[in-house]
C-alpha distance (Angstrom), angle and dihedral (degrees) to the residues before:
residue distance angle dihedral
X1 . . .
X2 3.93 . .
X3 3.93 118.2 .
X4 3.60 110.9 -104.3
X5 4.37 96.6 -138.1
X6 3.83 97.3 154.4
X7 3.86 144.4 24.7
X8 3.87 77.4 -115.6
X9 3.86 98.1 71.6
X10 3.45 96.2 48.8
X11 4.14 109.1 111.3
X12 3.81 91.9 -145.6
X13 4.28 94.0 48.6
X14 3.91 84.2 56.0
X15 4.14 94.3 44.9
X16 3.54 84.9 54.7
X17 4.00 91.8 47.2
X18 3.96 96.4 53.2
X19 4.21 85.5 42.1
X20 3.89 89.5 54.8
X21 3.41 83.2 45.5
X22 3.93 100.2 53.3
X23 4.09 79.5 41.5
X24 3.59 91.0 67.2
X25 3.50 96.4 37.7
X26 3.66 94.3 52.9
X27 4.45 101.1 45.1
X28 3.89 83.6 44.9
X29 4.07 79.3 72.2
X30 3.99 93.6 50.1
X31 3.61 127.5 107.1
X32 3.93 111.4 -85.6
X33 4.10 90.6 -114.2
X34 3.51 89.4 70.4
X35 4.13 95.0 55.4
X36 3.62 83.4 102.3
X37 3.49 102.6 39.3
X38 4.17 138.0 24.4
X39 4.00 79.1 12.6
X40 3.89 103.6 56.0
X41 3.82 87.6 29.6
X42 3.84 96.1 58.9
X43 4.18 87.3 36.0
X44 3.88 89.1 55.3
X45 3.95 97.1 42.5
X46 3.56 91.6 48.8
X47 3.57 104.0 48.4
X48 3.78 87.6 46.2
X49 3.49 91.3 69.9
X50 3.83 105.3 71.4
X51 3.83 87.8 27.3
X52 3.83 82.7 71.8
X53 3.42 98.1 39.8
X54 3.56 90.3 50.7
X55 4.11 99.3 39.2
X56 4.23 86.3 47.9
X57 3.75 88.8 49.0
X58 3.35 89.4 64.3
X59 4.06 105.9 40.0
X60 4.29 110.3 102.6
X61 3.49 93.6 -121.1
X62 3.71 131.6 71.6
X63 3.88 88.0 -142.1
X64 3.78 96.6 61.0
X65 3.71 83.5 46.9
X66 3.59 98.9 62.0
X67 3.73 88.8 41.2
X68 3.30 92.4 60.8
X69 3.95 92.5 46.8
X70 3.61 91.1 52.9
X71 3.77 87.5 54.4
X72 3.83 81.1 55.2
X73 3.30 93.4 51.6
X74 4.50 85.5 55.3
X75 3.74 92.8 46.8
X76 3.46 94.8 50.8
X77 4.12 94.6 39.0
X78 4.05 81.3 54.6
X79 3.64 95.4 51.2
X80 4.05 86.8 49.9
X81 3.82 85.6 48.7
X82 4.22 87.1 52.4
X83 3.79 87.5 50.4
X84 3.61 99.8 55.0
X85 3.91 89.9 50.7
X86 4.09 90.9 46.0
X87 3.93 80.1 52.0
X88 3.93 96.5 53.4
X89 3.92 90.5 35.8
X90 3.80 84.9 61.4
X91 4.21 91.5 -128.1
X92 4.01 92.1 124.8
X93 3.66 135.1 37.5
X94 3.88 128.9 -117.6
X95 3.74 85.4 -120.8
X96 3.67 89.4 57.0
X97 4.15 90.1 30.7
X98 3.78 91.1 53.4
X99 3.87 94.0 52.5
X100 3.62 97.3 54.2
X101 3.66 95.0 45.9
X102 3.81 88.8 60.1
X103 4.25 87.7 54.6
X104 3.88 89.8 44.4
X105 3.76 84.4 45.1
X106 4.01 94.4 50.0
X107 3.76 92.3 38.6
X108 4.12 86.6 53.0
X109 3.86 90.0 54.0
X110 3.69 92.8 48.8
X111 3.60 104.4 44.6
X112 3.85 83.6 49.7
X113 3.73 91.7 48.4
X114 4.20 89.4 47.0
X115 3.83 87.5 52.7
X116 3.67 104.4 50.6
X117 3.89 91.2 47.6
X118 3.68 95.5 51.6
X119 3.79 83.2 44.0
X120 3.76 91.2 54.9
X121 3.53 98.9 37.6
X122 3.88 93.0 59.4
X123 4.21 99.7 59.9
């Protein structure tokens, strides 16, 4: 098993990077009305997810840790919330739609996975 020495090497820190990533990528394309709105929202939620992962990584205690991955787990639920409404306004495609689910999906799983290990691991 590889030794976990930085927020950096964790696999679900760098999910969250490339989906931040595909966030930005993807509002860049919306209609300028929504700079202030489904577009800074969705920027904001995403990005908050590895900033948490990284800032709780880095916190002495294993409790402020998982605090901070449970407000991971809120950014990213927000930024699935965001989706669903950029869906139904008709501003992305299911193609597109479909794809990001599967990341949100993923990230979900692995967030959930990071928690109850750190969860075990401290009884």
């Amino acid at each position: 098993m590889t030794s976990i020495r930085s927020y950096r090497d964790l696999i679900v820190w760098q999910k969250s990077i490339d989906l931040t990533l595909r966030t930005y990528k993807l509002t860049g394309r919306f209609p300028s009305e929504e700079r202030y709105g489904l577009t800074s929202q969705m920027r904001r939620a995403a990005a908050s997810i590895p900033a948490n992962i990284a800032e709780g990584h880095a916190r002495r205690s294993t409790g402020e840790y998982l605090q901070f991955l449970g407000i991971a787990r809120g950014s990213l639920a927000e930024l699935e919330t965001f989706l669903t409404l950029s869906e139904r306004l008709g501003l992305i495609g299911s193609e597109i739609s479909d794809s990001l689910w599967e990341n949100c999906a993923e990230i979900s799983k692995m967030l959930a996975g990071l928690v109850r290990s750190i969860s075990q691991n401290r009884r």
